[in-house]
C-alpha positions as a Markdown table, in Angstrom:
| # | Residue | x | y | z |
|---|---|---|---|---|
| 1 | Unk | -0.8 | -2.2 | -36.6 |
| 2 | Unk | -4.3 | -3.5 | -35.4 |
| 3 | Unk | -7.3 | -2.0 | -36.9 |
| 4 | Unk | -8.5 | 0.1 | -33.8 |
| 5 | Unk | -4.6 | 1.5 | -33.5 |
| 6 | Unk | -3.5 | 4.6 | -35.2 |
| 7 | Unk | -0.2 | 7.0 | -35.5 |
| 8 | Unk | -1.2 | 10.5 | -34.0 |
| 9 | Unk | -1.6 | 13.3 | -36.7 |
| 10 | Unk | 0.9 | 15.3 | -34.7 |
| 11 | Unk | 3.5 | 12.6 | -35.1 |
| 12 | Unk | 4.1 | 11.5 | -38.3 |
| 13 | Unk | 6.2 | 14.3 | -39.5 |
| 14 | Unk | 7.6 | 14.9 | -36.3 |
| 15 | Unk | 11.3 | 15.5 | -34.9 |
| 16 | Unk | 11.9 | 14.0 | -31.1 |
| 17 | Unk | 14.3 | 15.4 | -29.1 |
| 18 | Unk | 15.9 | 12.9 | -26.3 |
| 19 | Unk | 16.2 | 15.1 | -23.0 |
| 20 | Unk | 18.5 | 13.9 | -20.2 |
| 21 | Unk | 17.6 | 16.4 | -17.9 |
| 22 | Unk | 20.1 | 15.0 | -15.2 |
| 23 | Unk | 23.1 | 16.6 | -17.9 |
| 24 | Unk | 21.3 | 19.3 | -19.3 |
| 25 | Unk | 21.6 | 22.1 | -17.0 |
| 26 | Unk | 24.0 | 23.0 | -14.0 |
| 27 | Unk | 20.6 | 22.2 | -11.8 |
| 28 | Unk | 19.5 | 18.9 | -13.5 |
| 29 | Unk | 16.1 | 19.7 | -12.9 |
| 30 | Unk | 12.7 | 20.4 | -15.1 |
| 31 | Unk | 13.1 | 23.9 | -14.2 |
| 32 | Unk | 16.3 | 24.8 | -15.8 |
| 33 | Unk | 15.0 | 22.3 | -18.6 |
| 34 | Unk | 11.9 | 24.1 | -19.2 |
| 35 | Unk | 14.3 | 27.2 | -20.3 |
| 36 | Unk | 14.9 | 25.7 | -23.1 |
| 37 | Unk | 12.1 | 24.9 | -24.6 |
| 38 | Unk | 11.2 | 28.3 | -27.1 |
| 39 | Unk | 15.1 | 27.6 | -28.5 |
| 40 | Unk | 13.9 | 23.9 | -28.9 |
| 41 | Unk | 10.8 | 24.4 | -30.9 |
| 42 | Unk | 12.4 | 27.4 | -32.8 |
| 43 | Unk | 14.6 | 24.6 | -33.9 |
| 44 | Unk | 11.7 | 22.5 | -35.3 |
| 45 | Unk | 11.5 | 20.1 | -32.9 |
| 46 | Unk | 7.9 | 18.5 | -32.2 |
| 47 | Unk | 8.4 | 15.8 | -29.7 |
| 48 | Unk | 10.2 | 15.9 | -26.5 |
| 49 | Unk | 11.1 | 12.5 | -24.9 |
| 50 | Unk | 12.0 | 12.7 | -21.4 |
| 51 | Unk | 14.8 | 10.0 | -20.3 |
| 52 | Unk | 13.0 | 8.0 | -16.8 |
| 53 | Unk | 12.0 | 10.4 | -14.4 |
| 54 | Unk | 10.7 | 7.9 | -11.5 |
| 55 | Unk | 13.0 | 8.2 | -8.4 |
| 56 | Unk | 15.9 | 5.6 | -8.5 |
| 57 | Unk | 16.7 | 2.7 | -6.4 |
| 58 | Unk | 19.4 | 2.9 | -4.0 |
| 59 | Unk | 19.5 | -0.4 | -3.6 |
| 60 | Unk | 23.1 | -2.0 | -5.5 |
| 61 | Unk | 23.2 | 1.4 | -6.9 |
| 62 | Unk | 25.3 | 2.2 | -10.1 |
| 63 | Unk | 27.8 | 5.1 | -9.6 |
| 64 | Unk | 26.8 | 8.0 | -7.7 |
| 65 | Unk | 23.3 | 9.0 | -8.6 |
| 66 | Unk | 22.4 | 5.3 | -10.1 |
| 67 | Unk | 20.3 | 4.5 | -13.3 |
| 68 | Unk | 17.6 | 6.5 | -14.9 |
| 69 | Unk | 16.2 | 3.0 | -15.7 |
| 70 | Unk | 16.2 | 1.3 | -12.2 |
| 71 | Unk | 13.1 | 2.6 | -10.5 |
| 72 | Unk | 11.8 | 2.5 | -7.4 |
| 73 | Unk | 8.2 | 3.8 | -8.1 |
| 74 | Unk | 6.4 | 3.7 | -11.2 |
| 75 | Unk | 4.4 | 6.9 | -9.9 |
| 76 | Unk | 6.7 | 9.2 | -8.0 |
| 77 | Unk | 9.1 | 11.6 | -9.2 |
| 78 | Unk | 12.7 | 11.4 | -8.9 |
| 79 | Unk | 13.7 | 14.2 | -6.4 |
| 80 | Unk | 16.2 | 14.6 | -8.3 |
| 81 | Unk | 14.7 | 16.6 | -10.6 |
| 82 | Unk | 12.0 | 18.5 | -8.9 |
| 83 | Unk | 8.5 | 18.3 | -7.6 |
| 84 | Unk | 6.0 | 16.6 | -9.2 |
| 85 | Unk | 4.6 | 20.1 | -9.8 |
| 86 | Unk | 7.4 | 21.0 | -11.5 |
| 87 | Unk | 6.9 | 18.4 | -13.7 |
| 88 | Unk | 3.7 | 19.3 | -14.4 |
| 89 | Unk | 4.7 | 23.3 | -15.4 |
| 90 | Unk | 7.2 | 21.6 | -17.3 |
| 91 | Unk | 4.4 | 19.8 | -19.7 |
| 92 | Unk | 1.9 | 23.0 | -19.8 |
| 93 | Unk | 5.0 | 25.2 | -21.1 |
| 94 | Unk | 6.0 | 22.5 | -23.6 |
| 95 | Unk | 1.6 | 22.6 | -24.6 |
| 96 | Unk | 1.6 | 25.7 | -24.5 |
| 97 | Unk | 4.6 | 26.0 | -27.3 |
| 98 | Unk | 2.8 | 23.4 | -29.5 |
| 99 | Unk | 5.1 | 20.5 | -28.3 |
| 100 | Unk | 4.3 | 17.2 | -27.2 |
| 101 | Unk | 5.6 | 15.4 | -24.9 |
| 102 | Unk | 6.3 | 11.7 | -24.3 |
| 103 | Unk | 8.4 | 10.1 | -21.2 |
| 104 | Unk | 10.7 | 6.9 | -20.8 |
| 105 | Unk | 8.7 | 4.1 | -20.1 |
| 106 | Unk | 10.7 | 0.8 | -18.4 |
| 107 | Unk | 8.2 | -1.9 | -18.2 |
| 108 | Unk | 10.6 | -5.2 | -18.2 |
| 109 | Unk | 12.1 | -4.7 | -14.7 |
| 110 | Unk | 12.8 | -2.2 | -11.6 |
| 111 | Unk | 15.3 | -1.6 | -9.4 |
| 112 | Unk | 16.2 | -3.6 | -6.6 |
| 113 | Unk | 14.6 | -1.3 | -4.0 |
| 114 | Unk | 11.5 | -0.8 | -5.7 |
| 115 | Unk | 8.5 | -0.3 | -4.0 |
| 116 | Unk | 6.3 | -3.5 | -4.9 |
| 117 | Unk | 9.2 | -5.7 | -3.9 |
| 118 | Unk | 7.9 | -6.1 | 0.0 |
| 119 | Unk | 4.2 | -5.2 | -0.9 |
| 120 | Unk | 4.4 | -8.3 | -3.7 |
| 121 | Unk | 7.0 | -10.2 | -4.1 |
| 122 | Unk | 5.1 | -12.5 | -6.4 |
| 123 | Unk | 5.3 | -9.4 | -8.9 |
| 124 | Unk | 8.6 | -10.5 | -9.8 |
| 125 | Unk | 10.5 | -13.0 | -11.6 |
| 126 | Unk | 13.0 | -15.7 | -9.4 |
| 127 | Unk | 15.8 | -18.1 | -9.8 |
| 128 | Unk | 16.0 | -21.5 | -8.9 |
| 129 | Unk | 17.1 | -20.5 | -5.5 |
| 130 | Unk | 14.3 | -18.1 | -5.0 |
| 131 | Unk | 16.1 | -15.1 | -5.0 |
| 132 | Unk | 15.0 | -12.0 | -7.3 |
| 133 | Unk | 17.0 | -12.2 | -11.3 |
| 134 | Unk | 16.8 | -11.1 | -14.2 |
| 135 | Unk | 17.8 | -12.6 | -17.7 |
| 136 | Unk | 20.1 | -9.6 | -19.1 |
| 137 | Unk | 23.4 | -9.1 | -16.8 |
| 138 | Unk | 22.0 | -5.7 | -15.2 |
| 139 | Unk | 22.9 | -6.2 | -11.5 |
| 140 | Unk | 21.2 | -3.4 | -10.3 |
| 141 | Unk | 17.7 | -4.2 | -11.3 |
| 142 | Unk | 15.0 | -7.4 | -11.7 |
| 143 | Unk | 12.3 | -8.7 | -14.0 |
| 144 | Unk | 8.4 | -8.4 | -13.5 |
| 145 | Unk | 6.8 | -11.4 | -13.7 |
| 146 | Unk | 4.3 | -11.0 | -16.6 |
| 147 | Unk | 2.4 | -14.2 | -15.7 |
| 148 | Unk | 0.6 | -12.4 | -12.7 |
| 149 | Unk | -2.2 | -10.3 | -13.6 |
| 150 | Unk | -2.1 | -8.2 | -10.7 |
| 151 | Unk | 1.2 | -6.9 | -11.9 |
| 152 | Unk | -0.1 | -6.3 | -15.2 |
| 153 | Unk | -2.9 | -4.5 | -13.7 |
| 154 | Unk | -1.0 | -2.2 | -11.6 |
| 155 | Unk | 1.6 | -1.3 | -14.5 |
| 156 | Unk | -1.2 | -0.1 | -16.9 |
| 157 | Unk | -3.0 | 2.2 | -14.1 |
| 158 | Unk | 0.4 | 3.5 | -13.4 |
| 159 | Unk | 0.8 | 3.8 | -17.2 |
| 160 | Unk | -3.1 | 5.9 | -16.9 |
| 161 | Unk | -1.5 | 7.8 | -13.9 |
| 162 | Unk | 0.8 | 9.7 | -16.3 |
| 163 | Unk | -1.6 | 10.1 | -18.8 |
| 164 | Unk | -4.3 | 11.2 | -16.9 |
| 165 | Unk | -2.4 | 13.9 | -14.1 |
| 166 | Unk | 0.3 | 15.3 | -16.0 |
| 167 | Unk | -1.2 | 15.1 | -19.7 |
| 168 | Unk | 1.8 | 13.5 | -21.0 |
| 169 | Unk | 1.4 | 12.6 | -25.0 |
| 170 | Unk | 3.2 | 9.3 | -25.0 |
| 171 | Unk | 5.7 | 6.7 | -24.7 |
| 172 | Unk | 9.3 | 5.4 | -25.2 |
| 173 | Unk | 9.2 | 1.7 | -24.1 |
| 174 | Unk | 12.6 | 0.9 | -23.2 |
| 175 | Unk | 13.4 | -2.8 | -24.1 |
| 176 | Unk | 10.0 | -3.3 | -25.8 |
| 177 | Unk | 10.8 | -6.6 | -27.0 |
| 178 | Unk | 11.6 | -7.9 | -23.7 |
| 179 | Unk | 7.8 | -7.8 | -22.2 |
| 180 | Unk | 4.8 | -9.6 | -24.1 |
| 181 | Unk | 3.4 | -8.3 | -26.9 |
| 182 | Unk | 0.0 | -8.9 | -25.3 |
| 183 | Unk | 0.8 | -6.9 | -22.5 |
| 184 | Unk | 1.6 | -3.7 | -24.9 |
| 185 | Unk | -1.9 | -4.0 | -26.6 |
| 186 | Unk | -3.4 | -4.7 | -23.4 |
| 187 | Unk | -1.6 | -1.3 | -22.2 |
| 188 | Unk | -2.2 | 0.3 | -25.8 |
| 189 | Unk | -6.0 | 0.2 | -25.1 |
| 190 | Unk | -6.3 | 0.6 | -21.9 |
| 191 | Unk | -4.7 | 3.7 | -21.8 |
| 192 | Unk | -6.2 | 5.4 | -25.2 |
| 193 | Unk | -9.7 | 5.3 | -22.9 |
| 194 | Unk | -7.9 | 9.0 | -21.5 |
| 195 | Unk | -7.0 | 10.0 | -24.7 |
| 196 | Unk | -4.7 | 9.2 | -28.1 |
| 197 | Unk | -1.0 | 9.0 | -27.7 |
| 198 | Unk | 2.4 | 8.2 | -29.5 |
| 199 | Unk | 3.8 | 5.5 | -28.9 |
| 200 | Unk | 7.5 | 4.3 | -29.5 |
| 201 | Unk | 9.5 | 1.3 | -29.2 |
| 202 | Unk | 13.1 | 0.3 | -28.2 |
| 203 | Unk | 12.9 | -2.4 | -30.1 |
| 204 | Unk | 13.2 | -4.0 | -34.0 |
| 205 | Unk | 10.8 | -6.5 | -33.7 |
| 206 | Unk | 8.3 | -6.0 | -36.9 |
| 207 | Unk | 5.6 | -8.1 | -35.0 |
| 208 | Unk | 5.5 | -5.3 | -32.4 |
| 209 | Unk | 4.1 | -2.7 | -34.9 |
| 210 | Unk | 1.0 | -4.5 | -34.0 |
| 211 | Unk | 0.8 | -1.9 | -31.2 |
| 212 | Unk | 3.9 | 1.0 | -31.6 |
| 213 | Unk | 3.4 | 3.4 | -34.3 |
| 214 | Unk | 7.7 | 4.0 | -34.2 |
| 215 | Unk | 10.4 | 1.0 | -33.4 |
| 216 | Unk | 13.9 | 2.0 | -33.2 |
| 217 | Unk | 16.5 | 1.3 | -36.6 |
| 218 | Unk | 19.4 | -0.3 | -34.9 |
| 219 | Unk | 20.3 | -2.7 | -38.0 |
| 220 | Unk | 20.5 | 1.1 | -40.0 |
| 221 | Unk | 23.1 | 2.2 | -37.5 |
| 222 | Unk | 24.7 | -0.6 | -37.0 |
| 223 | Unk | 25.6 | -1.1 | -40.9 |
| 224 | Unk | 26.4 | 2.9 | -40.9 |
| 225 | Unk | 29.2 | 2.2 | -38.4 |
| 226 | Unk | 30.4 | -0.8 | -40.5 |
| 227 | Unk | 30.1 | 1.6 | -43.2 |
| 228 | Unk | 32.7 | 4.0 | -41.4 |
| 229 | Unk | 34.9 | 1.4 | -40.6 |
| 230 | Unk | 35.0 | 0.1 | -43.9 |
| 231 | Unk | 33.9 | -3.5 | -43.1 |
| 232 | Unk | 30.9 | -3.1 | -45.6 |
| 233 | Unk | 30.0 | -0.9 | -48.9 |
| 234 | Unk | 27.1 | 1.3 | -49.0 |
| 235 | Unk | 25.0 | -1.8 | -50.2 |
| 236 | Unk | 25.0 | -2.9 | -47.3 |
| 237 | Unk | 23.5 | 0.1 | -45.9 |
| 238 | Unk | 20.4 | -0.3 | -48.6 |
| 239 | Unk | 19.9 | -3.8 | -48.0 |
| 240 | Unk | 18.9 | -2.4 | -44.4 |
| 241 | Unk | 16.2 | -0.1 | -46.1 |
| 242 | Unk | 14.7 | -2.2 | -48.1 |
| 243 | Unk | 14.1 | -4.3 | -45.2 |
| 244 | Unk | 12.5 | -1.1 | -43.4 |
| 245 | Unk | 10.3 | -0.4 | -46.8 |
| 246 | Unk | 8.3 | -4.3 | -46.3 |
| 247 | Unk | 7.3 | -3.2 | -42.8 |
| 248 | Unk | 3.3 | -2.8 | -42.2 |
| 249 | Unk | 1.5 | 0.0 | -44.0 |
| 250 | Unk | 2.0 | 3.3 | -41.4 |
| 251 | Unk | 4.8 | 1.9 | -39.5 |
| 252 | Unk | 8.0 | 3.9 | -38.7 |
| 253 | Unk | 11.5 | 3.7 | -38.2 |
| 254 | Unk | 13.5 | 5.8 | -35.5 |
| 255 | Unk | 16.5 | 7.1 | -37.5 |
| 256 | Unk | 19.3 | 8.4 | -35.4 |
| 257 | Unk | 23.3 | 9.2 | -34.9 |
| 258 | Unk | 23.2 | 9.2 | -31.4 |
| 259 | Unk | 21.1 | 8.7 | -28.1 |
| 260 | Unk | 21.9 | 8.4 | -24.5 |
| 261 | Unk | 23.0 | 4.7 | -25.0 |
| 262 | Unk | 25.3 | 5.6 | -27.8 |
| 263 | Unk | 27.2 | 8.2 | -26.9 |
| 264 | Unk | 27.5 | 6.6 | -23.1 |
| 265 | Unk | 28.7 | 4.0 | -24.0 |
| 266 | Unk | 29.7 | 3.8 | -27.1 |
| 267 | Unk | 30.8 | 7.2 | -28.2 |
| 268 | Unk | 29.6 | 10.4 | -29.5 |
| 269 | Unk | 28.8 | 10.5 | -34.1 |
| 270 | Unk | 32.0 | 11.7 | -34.2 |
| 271 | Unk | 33.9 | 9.3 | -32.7 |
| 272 | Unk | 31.6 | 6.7 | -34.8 |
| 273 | Unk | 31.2 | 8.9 | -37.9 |
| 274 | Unk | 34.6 | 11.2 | -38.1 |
| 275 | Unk | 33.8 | 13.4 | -40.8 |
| 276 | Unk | 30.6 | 12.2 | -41.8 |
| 277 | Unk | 28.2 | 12.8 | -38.6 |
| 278 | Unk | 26.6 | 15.7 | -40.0 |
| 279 | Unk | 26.1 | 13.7 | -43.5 |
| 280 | Unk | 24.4 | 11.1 | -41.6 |
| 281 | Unk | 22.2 | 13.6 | -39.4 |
| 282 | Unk | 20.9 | 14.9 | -42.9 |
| 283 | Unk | 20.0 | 11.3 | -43.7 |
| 284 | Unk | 17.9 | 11.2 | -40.5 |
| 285 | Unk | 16.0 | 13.9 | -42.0 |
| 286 | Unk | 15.6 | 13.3 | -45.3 |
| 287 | Unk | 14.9 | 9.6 | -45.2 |
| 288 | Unk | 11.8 | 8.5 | -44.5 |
| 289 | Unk | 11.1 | 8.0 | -40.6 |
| 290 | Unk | 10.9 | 9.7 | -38.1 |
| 291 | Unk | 14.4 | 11.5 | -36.7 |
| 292 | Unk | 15.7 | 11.4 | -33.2 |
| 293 | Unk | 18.4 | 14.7 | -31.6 |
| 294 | Unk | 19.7 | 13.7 | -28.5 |
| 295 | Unk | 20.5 | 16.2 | -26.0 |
| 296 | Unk | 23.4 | 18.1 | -27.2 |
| 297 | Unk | 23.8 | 17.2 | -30.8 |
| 298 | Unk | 23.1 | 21.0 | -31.8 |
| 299 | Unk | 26.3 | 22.2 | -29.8 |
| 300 | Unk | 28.0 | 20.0 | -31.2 |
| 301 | Unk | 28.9 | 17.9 | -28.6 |
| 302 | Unk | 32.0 | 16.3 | -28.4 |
| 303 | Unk | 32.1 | 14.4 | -25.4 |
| 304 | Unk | 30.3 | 10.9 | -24.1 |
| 305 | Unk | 28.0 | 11.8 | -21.0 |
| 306 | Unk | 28.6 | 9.8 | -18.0 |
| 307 | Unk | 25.6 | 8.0 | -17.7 |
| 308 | Unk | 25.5 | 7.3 | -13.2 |
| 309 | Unk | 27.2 | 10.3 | -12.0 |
| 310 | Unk | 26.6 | 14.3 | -12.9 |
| 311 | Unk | 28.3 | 15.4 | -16.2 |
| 312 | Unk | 26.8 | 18.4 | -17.6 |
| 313 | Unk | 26.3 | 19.7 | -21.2 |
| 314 | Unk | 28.3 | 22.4 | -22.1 |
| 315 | Unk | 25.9 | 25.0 | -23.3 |
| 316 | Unk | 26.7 | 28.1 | -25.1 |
| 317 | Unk | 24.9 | 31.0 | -26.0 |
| 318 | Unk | 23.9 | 29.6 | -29.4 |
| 319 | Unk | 24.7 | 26.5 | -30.3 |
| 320 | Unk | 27.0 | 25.8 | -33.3 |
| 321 | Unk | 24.4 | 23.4 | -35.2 |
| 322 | Unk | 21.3 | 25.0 | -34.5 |
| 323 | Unk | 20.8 | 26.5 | -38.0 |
| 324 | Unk | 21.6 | 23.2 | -39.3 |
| 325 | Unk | 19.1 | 21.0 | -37.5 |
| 326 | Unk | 17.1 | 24.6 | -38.1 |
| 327 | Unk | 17.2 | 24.1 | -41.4 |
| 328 | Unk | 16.6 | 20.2 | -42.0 |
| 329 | Unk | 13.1 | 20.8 | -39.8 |
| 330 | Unk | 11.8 | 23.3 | -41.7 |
| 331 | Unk | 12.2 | 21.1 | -45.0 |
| 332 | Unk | 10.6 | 18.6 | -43.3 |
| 333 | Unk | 7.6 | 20.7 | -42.2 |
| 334 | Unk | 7.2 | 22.3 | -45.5 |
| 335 | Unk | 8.0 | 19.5 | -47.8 |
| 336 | Unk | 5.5 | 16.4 | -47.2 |
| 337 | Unk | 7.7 | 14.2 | -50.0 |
| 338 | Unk | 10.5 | 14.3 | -47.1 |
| 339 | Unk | 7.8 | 12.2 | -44.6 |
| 340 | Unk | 5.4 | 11.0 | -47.6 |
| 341 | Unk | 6.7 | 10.6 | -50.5 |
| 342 | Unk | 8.2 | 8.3 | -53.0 |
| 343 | Unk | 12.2 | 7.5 | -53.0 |
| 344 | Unk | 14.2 | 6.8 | -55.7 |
| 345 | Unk | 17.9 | 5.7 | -55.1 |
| 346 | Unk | 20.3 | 7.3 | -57.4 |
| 347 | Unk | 23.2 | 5.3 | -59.1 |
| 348 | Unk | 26.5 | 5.9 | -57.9 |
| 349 | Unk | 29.6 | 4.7 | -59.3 |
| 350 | Unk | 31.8 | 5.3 | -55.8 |
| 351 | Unk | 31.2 | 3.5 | -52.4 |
| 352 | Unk | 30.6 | 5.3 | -49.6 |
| 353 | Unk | 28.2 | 8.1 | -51.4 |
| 354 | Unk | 24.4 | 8.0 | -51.5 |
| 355 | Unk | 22.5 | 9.8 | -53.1 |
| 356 | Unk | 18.5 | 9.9 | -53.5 |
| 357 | Unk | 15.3 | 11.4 | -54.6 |
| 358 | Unk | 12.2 | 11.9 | -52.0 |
| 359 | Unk | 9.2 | 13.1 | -54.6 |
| 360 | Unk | 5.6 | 13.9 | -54.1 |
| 361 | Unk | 2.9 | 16.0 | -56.2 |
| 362 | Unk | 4.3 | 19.2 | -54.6 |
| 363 | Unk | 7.9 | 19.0 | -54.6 |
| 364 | Unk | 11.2 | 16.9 | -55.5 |
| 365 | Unk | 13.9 | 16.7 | -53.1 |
| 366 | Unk | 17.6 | 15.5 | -54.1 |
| 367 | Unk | 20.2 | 14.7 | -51.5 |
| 368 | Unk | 24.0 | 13.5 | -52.1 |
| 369 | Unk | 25.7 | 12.4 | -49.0 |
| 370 | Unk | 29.5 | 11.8 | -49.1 |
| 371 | Unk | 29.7 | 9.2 | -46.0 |
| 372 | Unk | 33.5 | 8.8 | -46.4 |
| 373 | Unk | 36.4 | 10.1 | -45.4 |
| 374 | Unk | 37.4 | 10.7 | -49.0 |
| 375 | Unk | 37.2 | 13.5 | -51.5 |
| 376 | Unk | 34.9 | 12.5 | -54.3 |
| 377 | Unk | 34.3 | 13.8 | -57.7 |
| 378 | Unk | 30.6 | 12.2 | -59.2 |
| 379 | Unk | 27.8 | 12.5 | -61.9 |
| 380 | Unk | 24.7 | 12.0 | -60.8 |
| 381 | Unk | 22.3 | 11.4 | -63.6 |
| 382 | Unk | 18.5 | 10.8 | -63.5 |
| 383 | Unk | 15.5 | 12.3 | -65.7 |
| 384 | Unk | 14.3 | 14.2 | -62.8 |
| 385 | Unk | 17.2 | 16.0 | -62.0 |
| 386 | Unk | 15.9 | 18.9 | -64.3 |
| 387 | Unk | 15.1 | 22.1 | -64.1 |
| 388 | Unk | 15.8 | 24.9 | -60.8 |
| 389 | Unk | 16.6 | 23.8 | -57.9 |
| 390 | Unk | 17.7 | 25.5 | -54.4 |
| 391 | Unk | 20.0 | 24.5 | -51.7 |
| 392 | Unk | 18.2 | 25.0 | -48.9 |
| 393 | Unk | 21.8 | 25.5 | -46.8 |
| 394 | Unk | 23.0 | 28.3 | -49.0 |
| 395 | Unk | 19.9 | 29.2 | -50.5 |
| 396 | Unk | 21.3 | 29.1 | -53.8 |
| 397 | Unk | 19.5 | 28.0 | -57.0 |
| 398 | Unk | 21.2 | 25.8 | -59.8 |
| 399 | Unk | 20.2 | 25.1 | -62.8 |
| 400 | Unk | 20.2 | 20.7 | -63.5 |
| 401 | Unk | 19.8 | 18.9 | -67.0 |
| 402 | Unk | 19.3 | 15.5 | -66.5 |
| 403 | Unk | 23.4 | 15.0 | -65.4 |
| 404 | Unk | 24.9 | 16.8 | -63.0 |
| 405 | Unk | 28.3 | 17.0 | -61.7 |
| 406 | Unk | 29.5 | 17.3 | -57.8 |
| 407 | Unk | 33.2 | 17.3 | -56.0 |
| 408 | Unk | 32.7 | 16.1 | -52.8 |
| 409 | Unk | 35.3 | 16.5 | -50.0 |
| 410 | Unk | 35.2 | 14.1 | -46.5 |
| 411 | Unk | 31.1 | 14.2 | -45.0 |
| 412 | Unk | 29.9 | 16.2 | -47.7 |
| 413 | Unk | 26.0 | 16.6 | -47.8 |
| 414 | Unk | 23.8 | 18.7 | -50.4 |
| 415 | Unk | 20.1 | 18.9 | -50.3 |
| 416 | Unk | 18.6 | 20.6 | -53.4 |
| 417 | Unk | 14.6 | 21.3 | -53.8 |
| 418 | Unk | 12.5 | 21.6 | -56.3 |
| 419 | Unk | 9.1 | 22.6 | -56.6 |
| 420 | Unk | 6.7 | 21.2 | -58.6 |
């Protein structure tokens, strides 16, 4: 990251929570949303990412309500979801809770209909024949021409306009690697005059942690679905992370099981994971980097969301995973080896289980993960695996000595602590 960058305090421990407030409520709105929130941060979260919540363009629009991520105006609010009042309750309730807030950020192209398109047609990229493109197969959307500095200019105050009238905390760049990196420092520091923000990028470009303190860990998830088809062994899985561990000093991964591309379009954790999906949500917390919930995951639920047309979350009175996710927050919050500390992989004889130790002055924290869909039986031996420690999901304490054995059926996960 350059020298006059820096991660946030209020970040680098933190759990975000992906809201797609079109599906979240009968309403869709920030209203019905804001609800939410106390159940949210009683569940540890510390971040709330917003999916796009600019008005959408009509123009070639996809399904019935279109894409979040085809804009017509980079400082209007879709109606969609409220007033830009609303909005704006919606961020003091989430301050006044303690929780941050961040909001999608699409900077590589708009929708056809967009508002700049007549004002300044030179603000966007062409073919050969003149007519409007872009490079990636979207249909309902086109490019920004990054070689005008107009353009440029007009993104970052729109980025300032956010920052500055609604006190948002941050950004998710959507597609980071597809607009210059010059243009994200540019933005980076223009926008930090107003204040310090979090900033986090669709992306898994390392040269890009020049400016964003989080990039996303799609190699990770892509060798965990290998993984669960059996196409690779769990080396695989660590070749990933040691790739993630020679990133810059105070750069951090996204780790995740699902977000609104995912489970759209390419299924819900348990149609990826089968048995597993809660193994590997434990791994998003106990690894080190920052986790991601998408809307939903605490039901848990079972369904992908349609992404252009309404399809609401199934809410009930109290969700089925809430303890769960409850749980893995406060271990995060109250165990700084979990964000800061050292790892240490544990030998294991069997594919398909992992099992490592997060460590720091204060506390050691083991975790076995049975990412199969096998029953197990292993014996997990290291020198630090001695002395009491508690599961923090039953609360139990065991006694270790150096060796000790577990029989794991299909996704089974243990996390055992021990003070120091």
């Amino acid at each position: 990251m350059d020298a006059n960058f820096n991660t946030v305090n209020w970040a680098k421990d933190a759990t975000i929570y992906e809201v797609n407030i079109r599906q979240y409520t009968p309403e869709g709105s920030f209203k019905a949303f804001q609800t939410h929130l106390p159940r949210l941060k009683e569940m540890g979260v510390r971040i709330l990412w917003l999916m796009p919540i600019t008005p959408i363009s009509e123009k070639i629009k996809k399904g019935s309500l279109g894409s979040y991520y085809a804009c017509s105006s980079y400082t209007k609010i879709n109606p969609e979801f409220g007033t830009a009042q609303d909005f704006a309750h919606l961020v003091e309730a989430a301050h006044a809770l303690e929780l941050k807030v961040i909001i999608d950020w699409v900077a590589n192209h708009t929708g056809r209909g967009h508002e700049w398109m007549e004002l300044h047609p030179e603000w966007f990229t062409r073919n050969d024949k003149g007519e409007f493109t872009e490079r990636n197969g979207w249909e309902d959307v086109v490019d920004l021409n990054y070689g005008n500095a107009d353009m440029r200019n007009a993104l970052i105050g729109a980025m300032q306009f956010w920052v500055r009238d609604f006190k948002i905390d941050g950004f998710r760049c959507d597609m980071a690697h597809l607009v210059p990196l010059d243009f994200w420092i540019e933005a980076r520091k223009a926008v930090e005059s107003i204040k310090p923000l979090y900033w986090l990028a669709e992306c898994e470009e390392v040269s890009y942690h020049r400016v964003f303190d989080t990039s996303y860990a799609w190699a990770l998830m892509h060798a965990s679905e290998k993984l669960a088809k059996g196409e690779v062994g769990i080396h695989e899985v660590y070749n990933v992370l040691h790739t993630y561990s020679q990133y810059p000093a105070g750069a951090t991964k996204l780790l995740f099981t699902s977000n609104h591309d995912e489970n759209s379009w390419n299924g819900t954790e348990y149609e990826k994971y089968g048995a597993a999906a809660k193994a590997w949500a434990v791994f998003t917390h106990t690894w080190k980097g920052i986790p991601l919930i998408y809307s939903g995951q605490e039901l848990p639920n079972h369904k992908r969301l349609q992404f252009f047309d309404k399809d609401q979350i199934e809410w009930t009175e109290k969700p089925a995973l809430h303890d769960f996710y409850t749980t893995l927050n406060q271990l995060r919050n109250t165990h700084t080896a979990i964000t800061s500390g050292d790892t240490f992989n544990l030998p294991v004889q069997t594919d398909g289980v992992m099992a490592y130790l997060r460590q720091d002055a204060a506390s050691t924290v083991f975790v076995l993960l049975n990412l199969s869909n096998k029953h197990h039986r292993v014996e997990i031996a290291h020198e630090k695996l001695n002395g009491l420690f508690q599961n923090v999901f039953s609360g139990l304490s065991f006694s270790f000595n150096h060796s000790v054995p577990f029989e794991l059926l299909p996704g089974d996960y243990f996390v055992y602590v021990k003070s120091i």
